[in-house]
N, C-alpha and C positions, 0 to 999 in steps of 0.2 A: 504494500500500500504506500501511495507515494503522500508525500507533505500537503498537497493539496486536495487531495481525498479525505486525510487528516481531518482537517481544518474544515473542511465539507461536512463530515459526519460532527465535528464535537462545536459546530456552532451552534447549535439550538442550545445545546447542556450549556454553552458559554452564555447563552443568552435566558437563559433560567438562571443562570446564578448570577447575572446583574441586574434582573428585576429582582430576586431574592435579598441583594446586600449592596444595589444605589442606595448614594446618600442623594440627601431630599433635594430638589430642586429649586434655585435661587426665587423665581418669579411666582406670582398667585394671581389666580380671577378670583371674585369674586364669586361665590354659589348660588348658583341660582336657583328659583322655588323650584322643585321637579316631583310631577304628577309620576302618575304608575300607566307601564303602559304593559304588551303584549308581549312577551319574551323571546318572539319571534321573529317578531315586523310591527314597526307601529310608524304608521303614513302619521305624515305632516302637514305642512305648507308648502304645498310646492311638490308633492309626490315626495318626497326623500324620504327613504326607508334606513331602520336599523335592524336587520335580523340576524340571529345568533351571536347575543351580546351575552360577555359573561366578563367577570373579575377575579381574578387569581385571588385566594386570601394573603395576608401578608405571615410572613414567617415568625415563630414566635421569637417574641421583643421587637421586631420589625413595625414602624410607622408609615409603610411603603406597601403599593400593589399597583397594578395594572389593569387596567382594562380592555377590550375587543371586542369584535365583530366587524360585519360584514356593513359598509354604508352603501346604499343604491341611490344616484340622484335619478330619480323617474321623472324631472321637469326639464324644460328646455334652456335653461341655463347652467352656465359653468356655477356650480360652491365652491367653499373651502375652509374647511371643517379647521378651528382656528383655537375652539378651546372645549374644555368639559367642565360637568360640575355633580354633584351629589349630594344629600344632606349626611353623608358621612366621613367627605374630608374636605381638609382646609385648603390644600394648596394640588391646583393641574398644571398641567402641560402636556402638548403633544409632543409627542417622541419619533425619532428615528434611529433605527440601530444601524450602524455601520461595521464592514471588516476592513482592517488595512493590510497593506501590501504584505506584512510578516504577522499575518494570523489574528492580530489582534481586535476584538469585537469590544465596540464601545457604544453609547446610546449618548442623548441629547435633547435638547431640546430643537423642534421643527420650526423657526423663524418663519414666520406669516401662515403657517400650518399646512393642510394638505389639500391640493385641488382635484376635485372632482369633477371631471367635464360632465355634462350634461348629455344623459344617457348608459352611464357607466356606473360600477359599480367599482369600490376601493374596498381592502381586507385591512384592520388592524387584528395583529398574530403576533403569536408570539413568536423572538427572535427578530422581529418587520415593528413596520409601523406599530403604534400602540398610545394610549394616555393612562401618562401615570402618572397617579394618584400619592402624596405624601403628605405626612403630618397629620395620619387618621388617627383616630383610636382603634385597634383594633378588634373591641369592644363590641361596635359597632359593624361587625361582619358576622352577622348572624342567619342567613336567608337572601333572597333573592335583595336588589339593590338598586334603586330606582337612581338610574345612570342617564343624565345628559348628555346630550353632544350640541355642541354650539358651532352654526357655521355663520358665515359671514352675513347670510339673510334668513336664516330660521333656526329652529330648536326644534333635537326630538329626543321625547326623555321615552324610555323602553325600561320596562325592570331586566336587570343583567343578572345572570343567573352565578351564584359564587362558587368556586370550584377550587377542591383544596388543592398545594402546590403539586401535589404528584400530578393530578390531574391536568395539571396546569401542560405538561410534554404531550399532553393526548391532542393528535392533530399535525403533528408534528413530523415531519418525514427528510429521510435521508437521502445522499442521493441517487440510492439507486429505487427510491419508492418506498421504500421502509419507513411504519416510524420506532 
């Protein structure tokens, strides 16, 4: 097995264990009120769908987790999914995880967030896109979790279903199709 097959296979495990033990994130929005919606799909303004959202729990002593799913913009405009919110943490951001040229997987925050052309559907996953969530209680992860997503012209809040961290690799594949 050569170095970049390596690096191929143990980047999800690398990207579990930086949502697992990031420190928390410099910047914060504000939370906004979030109703309960459908755990599937729950249409908004403007057609944009969220289905199959869910929230890694945070590790114990960890004030950290992540969020996912699947966004569908079904209107005829470009979005761009820009921030989240929840009534169980204080501080979002959207993320990008990147690898560098010598293997190294790192995550960040996504400056002006992620655009969604109109018609298309984007995946936040794990080890990929994601928002993550710091400075919760995690107290507060008891059951499904009425998740936000805020783009640039609408909001659609979906209850996310919580998923503990083993959980968290399910979905997840290697590169010959494995997960």
């Amino acid at each position: 097995m050569n170095a970049g097959t390596i690096r191929k296979l143990t980047a999800p495990l690398v990207a579990a264990a930086l949502a697992v033990g990031a420190a928390a994130c410099g910047s914060s929005d504000d939370a906004a009120d979030a109703g309960s919606g459908d755990a599937t799909e729950q249409p908004a303004s403007g057609d944009v769908t969220v289905a199959d959202a869910w929230v890694r729990e945070p590790a114990a002593g960890q004030t950290l987790a992540a969020g996912y799913g699947t966004i569908t913009n079904g209107s005829d405009e470009d979005i761009t999914l820009i921030g989240a919110s929840a009534p169980i943490a204080a501080t979002f951001e959207i993320h990008e995880t990147s690898m560098s040229d010598d293997g190294n997987m790192s995550m960040s925050e996504k400056q002006g967030g992620f655009e969604i052309a109109a018609g298309e559907s984007f995946t936040l996953e794990p080890g990929g896109p994601h928002v993550m969530m710091s400075d919760i209680d995690p107290a507060g992860f008891d059951g499904p979790i009425d998740l936000t997503f805020v783009f640039d012209s609408t909001e659609v809040t979906t209850s996310a279903e919580l998923r503990a961290i083993g959980d968290a690799m399910e979905g997840m594949e290697t590169e010959d199709g494995e997960s």
